[in-house]
C-alpha positions in Angstrom: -66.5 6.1 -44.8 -68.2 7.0 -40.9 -66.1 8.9 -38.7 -64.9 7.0 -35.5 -67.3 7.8 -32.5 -65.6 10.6 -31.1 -64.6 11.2 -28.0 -66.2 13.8 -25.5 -65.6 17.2 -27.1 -65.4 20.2 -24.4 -66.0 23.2 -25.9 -66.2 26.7 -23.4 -67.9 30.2 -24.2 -66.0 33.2 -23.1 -67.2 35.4 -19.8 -68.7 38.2 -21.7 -71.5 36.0 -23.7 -73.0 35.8 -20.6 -74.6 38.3 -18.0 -73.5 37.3 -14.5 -76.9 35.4 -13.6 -75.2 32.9 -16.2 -78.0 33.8 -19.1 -76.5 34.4 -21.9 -76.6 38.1 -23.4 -77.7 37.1 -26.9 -81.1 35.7 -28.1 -79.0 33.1 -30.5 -75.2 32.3 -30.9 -75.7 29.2 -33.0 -75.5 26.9 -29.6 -77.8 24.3 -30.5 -76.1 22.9 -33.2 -73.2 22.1 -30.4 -76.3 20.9 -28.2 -77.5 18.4 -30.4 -74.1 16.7 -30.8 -74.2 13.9 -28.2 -70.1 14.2 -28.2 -69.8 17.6 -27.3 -69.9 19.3 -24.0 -70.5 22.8 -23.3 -69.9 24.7 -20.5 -69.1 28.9 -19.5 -66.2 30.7 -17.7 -67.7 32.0 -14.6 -66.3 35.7 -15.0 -65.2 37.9 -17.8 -61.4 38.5 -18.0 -59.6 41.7 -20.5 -57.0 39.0 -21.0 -58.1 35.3 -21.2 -56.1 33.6 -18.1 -54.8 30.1 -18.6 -57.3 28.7 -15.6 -60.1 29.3 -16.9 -59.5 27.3 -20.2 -58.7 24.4 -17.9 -59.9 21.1 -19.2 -61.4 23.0 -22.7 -60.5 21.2 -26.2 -62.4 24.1 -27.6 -63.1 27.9 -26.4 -65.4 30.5 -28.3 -64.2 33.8 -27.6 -65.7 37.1 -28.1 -63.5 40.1 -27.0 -60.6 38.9 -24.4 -57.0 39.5 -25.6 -55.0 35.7 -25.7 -51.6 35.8 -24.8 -48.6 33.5 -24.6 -49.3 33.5 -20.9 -53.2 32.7 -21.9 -52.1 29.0 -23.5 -49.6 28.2 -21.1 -50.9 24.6 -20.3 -51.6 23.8 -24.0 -52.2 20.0 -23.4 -55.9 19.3 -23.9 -57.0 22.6 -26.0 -57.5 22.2 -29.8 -58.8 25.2 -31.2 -59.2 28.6 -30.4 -62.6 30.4 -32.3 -63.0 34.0 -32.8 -66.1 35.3 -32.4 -65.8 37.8 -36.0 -63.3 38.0 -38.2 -60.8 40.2 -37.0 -57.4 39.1 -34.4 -55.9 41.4 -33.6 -56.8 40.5 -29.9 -55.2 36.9 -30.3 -51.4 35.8 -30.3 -51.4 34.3 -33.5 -47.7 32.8 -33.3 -48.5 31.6 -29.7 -51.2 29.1 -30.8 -49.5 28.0 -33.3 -46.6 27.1 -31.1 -48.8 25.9 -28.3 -50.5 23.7 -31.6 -53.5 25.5 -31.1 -56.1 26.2 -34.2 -57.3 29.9 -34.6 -60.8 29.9 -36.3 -62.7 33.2 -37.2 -65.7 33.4 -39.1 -65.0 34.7 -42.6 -68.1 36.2 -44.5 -70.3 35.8 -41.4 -69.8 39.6 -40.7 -70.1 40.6 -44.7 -73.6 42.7 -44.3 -74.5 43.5 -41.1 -71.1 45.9 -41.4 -72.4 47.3 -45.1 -75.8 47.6 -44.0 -74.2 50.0 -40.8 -71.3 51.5 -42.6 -74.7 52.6 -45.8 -76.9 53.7 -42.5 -74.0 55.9 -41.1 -73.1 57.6 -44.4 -76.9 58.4 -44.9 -76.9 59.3 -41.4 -73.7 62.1 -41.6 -75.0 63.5 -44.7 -78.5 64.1 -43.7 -77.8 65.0 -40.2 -79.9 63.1 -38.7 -78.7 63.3 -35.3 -78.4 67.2 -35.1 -82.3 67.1 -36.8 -83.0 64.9 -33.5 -81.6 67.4 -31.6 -83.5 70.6 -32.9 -86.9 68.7 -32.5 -86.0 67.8 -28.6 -85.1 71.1 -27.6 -87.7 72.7 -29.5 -85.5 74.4 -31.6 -87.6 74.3 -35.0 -86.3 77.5 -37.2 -83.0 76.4 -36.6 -83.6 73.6 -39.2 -82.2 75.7 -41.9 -78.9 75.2 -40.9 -78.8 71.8 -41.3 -78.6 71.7 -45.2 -78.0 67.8 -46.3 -76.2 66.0 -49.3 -77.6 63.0 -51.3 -75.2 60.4 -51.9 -76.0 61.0 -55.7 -73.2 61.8 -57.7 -70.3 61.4 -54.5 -67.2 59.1 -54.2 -66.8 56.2 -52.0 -63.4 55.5 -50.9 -62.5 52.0 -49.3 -59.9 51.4 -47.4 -59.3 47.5 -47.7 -61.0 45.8 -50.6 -62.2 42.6 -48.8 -65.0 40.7 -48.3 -66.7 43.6 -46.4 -65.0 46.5 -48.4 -66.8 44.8 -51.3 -70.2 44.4 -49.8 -70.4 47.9 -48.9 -70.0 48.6 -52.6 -72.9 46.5 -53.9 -74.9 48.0 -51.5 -74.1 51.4 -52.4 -74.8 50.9 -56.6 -78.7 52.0 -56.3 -77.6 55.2 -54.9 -76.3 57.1 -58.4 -73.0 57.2 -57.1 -69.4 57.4 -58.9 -67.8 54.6 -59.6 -66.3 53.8 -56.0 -62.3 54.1 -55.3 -60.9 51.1 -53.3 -56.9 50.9 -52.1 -56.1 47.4 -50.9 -52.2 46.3 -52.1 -53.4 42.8 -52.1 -56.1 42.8 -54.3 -55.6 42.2 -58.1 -57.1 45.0 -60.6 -59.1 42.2 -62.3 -60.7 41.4 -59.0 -61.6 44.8 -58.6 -63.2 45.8 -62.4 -64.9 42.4 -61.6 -66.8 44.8 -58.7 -67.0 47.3 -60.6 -64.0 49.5 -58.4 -60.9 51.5 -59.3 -57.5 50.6 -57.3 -55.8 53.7 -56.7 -53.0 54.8 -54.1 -54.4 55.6 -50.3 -52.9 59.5 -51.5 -55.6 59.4 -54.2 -58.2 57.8 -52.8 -58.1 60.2 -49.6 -57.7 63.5 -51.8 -60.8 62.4 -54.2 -63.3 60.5 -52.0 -66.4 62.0 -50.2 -66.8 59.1 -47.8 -63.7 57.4 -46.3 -64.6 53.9 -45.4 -61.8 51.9 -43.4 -62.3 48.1 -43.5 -59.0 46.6 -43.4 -57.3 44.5 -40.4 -55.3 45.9 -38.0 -51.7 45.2 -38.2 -48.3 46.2 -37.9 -48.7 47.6 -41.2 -52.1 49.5 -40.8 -51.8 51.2 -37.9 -51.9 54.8 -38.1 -52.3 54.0 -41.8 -54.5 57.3 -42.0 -52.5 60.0 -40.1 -52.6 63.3 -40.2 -51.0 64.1 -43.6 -53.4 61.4 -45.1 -56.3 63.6 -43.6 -55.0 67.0 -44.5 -55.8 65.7 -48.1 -59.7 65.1 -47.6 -62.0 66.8 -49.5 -63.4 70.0 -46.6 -66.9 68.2 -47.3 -65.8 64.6 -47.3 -66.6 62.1 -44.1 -64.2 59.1 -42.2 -65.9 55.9 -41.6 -64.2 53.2 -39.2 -65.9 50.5 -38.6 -62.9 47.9 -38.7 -60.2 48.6 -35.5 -59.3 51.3 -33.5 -55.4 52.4 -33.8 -56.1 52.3 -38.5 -56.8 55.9 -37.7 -54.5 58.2 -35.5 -56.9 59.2 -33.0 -55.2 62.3 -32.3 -54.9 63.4 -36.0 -58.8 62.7 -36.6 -59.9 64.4 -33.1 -57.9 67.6 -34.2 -59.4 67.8 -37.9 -62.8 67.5 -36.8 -62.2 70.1 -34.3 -60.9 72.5 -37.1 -63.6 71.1 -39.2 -61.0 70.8 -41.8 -63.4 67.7 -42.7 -67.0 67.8 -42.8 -67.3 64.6 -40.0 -66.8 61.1 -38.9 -68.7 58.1 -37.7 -66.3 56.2 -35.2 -67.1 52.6 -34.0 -63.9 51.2 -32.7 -61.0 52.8 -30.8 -57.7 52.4 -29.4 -57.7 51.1 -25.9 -61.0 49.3 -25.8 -63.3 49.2 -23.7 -64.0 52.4 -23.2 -65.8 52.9 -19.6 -65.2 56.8 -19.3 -66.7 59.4 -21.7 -64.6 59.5 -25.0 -63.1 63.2 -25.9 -65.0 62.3 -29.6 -68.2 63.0 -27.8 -67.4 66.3 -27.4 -67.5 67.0 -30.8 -71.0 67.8 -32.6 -69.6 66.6 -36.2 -69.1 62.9 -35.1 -71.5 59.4 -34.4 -70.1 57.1 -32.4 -70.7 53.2 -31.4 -68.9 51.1 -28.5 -67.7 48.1 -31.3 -71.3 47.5 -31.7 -72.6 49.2 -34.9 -73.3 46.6 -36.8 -74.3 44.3 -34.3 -77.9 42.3 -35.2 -79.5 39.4 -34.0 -78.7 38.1 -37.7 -74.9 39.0 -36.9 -74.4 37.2 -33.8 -76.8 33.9 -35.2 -74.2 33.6 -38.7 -71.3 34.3 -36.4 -71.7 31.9 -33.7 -73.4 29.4 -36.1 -69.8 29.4 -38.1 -68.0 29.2 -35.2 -69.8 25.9 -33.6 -69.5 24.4 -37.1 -66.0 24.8 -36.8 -65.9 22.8 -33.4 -67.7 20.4 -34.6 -65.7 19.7 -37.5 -62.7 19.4 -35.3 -64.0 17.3 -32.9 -64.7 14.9 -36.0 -61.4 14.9 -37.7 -62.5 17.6 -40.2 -60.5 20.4 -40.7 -62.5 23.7 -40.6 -63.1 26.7 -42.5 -61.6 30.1 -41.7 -58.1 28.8 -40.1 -55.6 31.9 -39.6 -52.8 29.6 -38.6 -53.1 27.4 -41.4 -49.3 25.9 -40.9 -50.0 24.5 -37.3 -51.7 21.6 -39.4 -48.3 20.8 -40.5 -46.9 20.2 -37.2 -46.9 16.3 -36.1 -47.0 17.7 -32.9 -50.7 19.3 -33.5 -51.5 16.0 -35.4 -50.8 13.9 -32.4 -52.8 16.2 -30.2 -56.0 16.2 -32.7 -56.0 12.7 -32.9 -55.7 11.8 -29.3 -58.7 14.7 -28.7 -61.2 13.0 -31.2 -60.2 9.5 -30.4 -58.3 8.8 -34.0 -61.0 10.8 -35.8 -58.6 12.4 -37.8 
């Protein structure tokens, strides 16, 4: 059975997918499939807010965002926006109990992320263990019999521990089976042992998997239960010789903890890509340290990243706008709400 024409379908980008001129920052973000639906409009904000303010959703039934916070104060005047879709998979940014009472959808983009994050999270360990930046170094400052004192490791024969067995958490694995590694340790308390022998990975306790892993690989959400998940008792149980990956959200990892055991070299080093209190716009105290890599949230980013991503994401308007009800919902109960029902169906012209 067709779909009811639907009505016109206003879907906005967040300010920081474009550079001020108004071109936007990334060769492709999935746009034309929105641009070859005759229903759907799409437009920009004209600036780039840290929080997402209520006037510059104005008339939207749709806003892509990419890094802006969304508050209670953010969907304020509710009455003609739809959905809300995160650029990613992680949101921790968003108020997840405020859309849902504002009867506002939260999309992200589950499995769009999966290998660009194992591919950079496989480059950094190779990276730490061969030293490839300290190498860099030497050559630059002409500083070749020093090269000696840069002994590397193979990956042969080591331990991967991961910290949230998910989609990514599992990806990383695969990736990593060429490499003559040990079996790799994984702690996730929501993951069933015969979902993880099906990967090949044995569930332990965080306590174990810190105190027997050579590379600690943190790919688990941020919440109320995560943060400061690895302290500094959690790191005084790393092997001397062992690394810390994050590549999932600043405040996982006490930042105070980490910058004091790298310090002390009490283990071996660290490859950093998100932080508390992003952005950072002042040099971070990690870059003081020659033992650490760092990234501004960007590690994994590819052209191939930000196509999937935004290609899910407009996929997700679209189906909205026709009555369909998307993948990756994280407020999955707001479709329950008459209230939310009402709204869809006025938005899409009875589509629903």
């Amino acid at each position: 059975m067709p779909y009811p024409t639907p009505a016109k379908f206003r879907v906005k980008l967040a300010g920081d997918f474009h550079y001020p001129d108004g071109s936007l920052r990334y060769p492709d973000i999935g746009l034309s499939m929105l641009e070859a639906a005759k229903h759907i409009e799409v437009s920009r904000f004209a600036e780039h807010r840290n929080v997402m303010g209520a006037d510059q959703i104005g008339d939207a039934n749709g806003v892509i965002v990419l890094a802006a916070r969304v508050t209670q104060e953010t969907l304020k005047s509710p009455e003609n926006l739809l959905a809300l879709g995160r650029f990613g998979v992680g949101y921790d940014s968003v108020d997840v109990a405020a859309c849902t009472q504002a009867d506002v959808v939260l999309c992200i983009t589950p499995g769009a992320v999966n290998r660009s994050v194992a591919e950079a999270t496989v480059g950094w360990m190779m990276a730490l263990t061969h030293h490839i930046r300290a190498k860099d170094r030497l050559l630059r400052e002409g500083r070749w019999d020093e090269r000696t004192r840069y002994m590397g490791c193979e990956l042969r024969d080591r331990t991967l521990g991961i910290v949230g067995f998910g989609r990514i958490g599992q990806t990383v694995g695969e990736l990593l089976r060429g490499f003559g590694m040990k079996p790799p340790l994984a702690f996730d308390p929501y993951v069933k042992s015969e979902a993880a022998a099906a990967h090949r990975v044995k569930l332990v306790s965080l306590d174990e998997l810190m105190a027997n892993a050579d590379f600690v690989s943190v790919h688990c959400l941020l919440s109320d239960e995560t943060r400061n998940l690895i302290g500094a008792r959690q790191l005084g149980m790393m092997k001397k010789t062992a690394y810390l990956l994050n590549t999932a959200r600043g405040g996982i990892i006490d930042e105070d903890a980490l910058f004091d055991a790298l310090k002390s070299r009490r283990i071996a080093g660290a490859a950093i890509d998100c932080f508390v209190g992003e952005p950072i716009t002042k040099p971070h105290r990690f870059g003081e340290l020659d033992n650490v890599l760092l990234a501004p949230h960007s590690i994994c980013w590819t052209e191939e990243l930000f196509r999937d991503i935004g290609r899910m994401c407009c996929q997700e308007m679209l189906d909205l706008s026709v009555g369909k009800r998307p993948i990756g919902v994280v407020n999955p109960d707001v479709f329950e709400k008459p209230s939310f029902q009402e709204k869809w169906r006025r938005l899409t012209r009875g589509a629903v």
